[in-house]
C-alpha positions in Angstrom: -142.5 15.6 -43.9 -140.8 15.3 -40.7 -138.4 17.3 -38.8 -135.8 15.4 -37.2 -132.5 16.4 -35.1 -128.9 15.5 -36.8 -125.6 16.0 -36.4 -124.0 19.9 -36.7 -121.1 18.3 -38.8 -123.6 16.1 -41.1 -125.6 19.4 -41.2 -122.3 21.4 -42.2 -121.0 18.8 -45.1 -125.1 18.7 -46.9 -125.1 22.9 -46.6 -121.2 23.6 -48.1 -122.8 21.1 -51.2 -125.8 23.3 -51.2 -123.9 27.0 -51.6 -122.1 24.6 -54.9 -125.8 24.1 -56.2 -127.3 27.4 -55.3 -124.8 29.1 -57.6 -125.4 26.6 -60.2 -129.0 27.1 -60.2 -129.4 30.9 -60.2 -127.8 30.6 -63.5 -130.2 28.2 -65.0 -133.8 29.7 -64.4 -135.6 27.9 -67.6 -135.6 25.9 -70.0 -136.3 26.6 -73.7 -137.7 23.7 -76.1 -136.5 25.8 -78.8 -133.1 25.3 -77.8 -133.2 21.5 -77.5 -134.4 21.8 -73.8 -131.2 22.9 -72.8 -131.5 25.8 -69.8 -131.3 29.6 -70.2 -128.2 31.1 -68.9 -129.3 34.1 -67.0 -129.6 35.8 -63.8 -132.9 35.8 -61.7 -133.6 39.5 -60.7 -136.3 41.2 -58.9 -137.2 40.6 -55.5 -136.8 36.8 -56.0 -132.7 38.0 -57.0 -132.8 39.7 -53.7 -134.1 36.9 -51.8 -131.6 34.5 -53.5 -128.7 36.8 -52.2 -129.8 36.8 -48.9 -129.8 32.8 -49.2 -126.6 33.0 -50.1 -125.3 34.7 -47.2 -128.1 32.8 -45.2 -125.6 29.3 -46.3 -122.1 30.6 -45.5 -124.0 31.2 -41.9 -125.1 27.8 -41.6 -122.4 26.3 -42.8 -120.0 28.4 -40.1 -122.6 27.6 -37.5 -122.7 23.5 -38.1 -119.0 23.5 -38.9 -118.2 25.6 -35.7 -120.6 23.6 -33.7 -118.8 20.3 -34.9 -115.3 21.1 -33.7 -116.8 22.7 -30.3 -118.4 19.8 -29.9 -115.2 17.9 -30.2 -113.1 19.5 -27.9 -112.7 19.2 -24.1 -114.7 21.8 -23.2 -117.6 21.8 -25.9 -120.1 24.1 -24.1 -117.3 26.9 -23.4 -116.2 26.3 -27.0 -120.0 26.5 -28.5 -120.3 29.9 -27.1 -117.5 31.1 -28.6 -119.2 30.2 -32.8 -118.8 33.8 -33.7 -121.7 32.8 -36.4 -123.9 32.4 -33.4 -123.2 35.5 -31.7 -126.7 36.5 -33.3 -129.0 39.2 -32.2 -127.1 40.4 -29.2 -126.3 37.2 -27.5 -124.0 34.4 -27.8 -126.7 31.5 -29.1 -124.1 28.7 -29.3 -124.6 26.5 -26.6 -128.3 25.8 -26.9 -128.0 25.7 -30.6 -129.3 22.3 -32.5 -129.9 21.9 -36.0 -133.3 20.4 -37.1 -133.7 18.6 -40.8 -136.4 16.9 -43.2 -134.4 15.3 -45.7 -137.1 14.7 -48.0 -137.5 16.2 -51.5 -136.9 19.5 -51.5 -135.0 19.3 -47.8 -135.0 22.0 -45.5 -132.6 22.7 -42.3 -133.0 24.9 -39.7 -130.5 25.8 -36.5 -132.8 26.9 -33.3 -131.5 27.8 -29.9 -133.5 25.6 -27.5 -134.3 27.7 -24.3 -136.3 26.9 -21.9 -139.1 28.8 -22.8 -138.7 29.9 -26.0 -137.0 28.3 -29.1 -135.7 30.9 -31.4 -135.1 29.9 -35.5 -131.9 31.5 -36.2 -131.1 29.8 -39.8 -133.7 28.2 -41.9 -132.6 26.8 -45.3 -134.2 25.0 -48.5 -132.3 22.7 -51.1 -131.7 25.2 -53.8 -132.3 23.3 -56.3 -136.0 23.2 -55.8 -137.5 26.4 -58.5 -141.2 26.6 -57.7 -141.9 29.3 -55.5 -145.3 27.6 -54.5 -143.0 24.5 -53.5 -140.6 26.0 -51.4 -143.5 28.4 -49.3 -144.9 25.0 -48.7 -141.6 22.9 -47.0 -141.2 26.7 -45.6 -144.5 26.7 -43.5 -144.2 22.6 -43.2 -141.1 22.7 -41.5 -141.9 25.7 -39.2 -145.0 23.8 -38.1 -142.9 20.6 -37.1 -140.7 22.8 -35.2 -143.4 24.8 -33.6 -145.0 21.5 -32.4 -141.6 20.1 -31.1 -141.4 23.6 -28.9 -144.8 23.4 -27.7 -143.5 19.5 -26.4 -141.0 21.1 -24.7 -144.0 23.9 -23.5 -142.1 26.5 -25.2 -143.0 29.0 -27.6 -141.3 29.2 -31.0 -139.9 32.9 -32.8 -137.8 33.2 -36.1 -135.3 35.2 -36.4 -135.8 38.8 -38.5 -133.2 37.8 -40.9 -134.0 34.5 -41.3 -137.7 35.9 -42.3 -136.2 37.7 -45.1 -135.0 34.6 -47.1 -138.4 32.5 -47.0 -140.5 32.5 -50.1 -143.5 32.7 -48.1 -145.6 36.1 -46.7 -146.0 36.7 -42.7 -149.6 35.5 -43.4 -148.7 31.7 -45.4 -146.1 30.9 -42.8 -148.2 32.1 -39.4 -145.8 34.8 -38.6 -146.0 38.2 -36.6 -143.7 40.8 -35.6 -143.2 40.2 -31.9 -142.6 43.9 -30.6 -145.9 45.0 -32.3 -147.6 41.9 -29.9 -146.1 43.5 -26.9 -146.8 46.6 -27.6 -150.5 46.2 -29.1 -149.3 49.6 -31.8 -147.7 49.6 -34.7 -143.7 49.4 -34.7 -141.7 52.1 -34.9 -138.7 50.2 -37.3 -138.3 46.8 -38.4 -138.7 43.9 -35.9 -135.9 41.8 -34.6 -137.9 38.6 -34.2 -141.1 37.1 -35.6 -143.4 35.1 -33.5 -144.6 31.7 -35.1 -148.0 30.0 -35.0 -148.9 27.0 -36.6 -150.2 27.8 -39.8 
């Protein structure tokens, strides 16, 4: 699997068919030979239901952010206009102009935006074709695709950190996709509330 740059509006068109399937698919989560094979009509639930809803919201982001980056990118003034993506007003700061959106189009594809600083790339959106089912699947183009990225930072001699909400839509644990609450690293003790970025390793 490789990791590859493309365009925000390509990136926009390939998520808005995503949210389509993602919808589609929560609604078929088996299929039953007794029935002639055809697929079971029900809701996911448990965590997995949360996680799925999180994705949801996780798309509509993306596809803002690509779309928004798209027309910005258009205009006369594209870097004045990428700052003003309101989708990439993200974590206290306006992550637009630096933003580039990162893809493996193989089978299952993944996506990801990152803000490209100088020192530190930062994963703000990191999606997986929803069509794919198997957990095990999906932790694996997960940890694949934030092991490309962390090698295309470290080319850059940068370091790479994921975005707390982002976190909470992967399949994987901190542990399967070399991940680590940043503010615990600086601090060396345990952290007071949840984190607001994750520091990634290849794992």
């Amino acid at each position: 699997m490789r990791v590859i740059e493309i365009a925000p509006l390509k990136a926009s068109m390939l998520v808005k068919s995503w949210q389509g399937l993602l919808a589609e698919v929560d609604q078929k989560v088996g299929v039953v030979p007794e029935l002639g094979g055809t697929s079971v009509g029900l809701m996911r639930f448990g965590p997995e239901l949360e996680r799925r809803t999180l994705c949801k919201k996780q798309y509509q982001l993306f596809y803002e952010a690509t779309y928004g980056l798209a027309a910005a990118d258009k205009s006369e003034y594209p870097v004045a206009k990428r700052e003003l993506v309101p989708a990439l007003n993200i974590g206290g700061a306006k992550r637009g102009e630096r933003a580039a959106v990162y893809a493996s189009l193989a089978n299952p594809a993944t996506m990801s935006i990152v803000e490209k600083g100088k020192r530190e790339w930062s994963v703000l959106a990191l999606t997986v074709n929803p069509t794919e089912r198997s957990i095990e699947t999906i932790v694996g183009v997960e940890r694949t695709a934030l092991r490309e990225l962390n090698a295309l930072a470290e080319a850059a001699d940068a370091s790479l950190r994921v975005f707390a909400d982002v976190e909470a839509t992967l399949a994987g644990d901190l542990e399967q996709l070399g991940l680590e609450p940043l503010d615990a690293c600086a601090a060396g003790t345990p952290l007071a509330g949840p984190p607001m970025w994750y520091g990634s390793r290849a794992p």
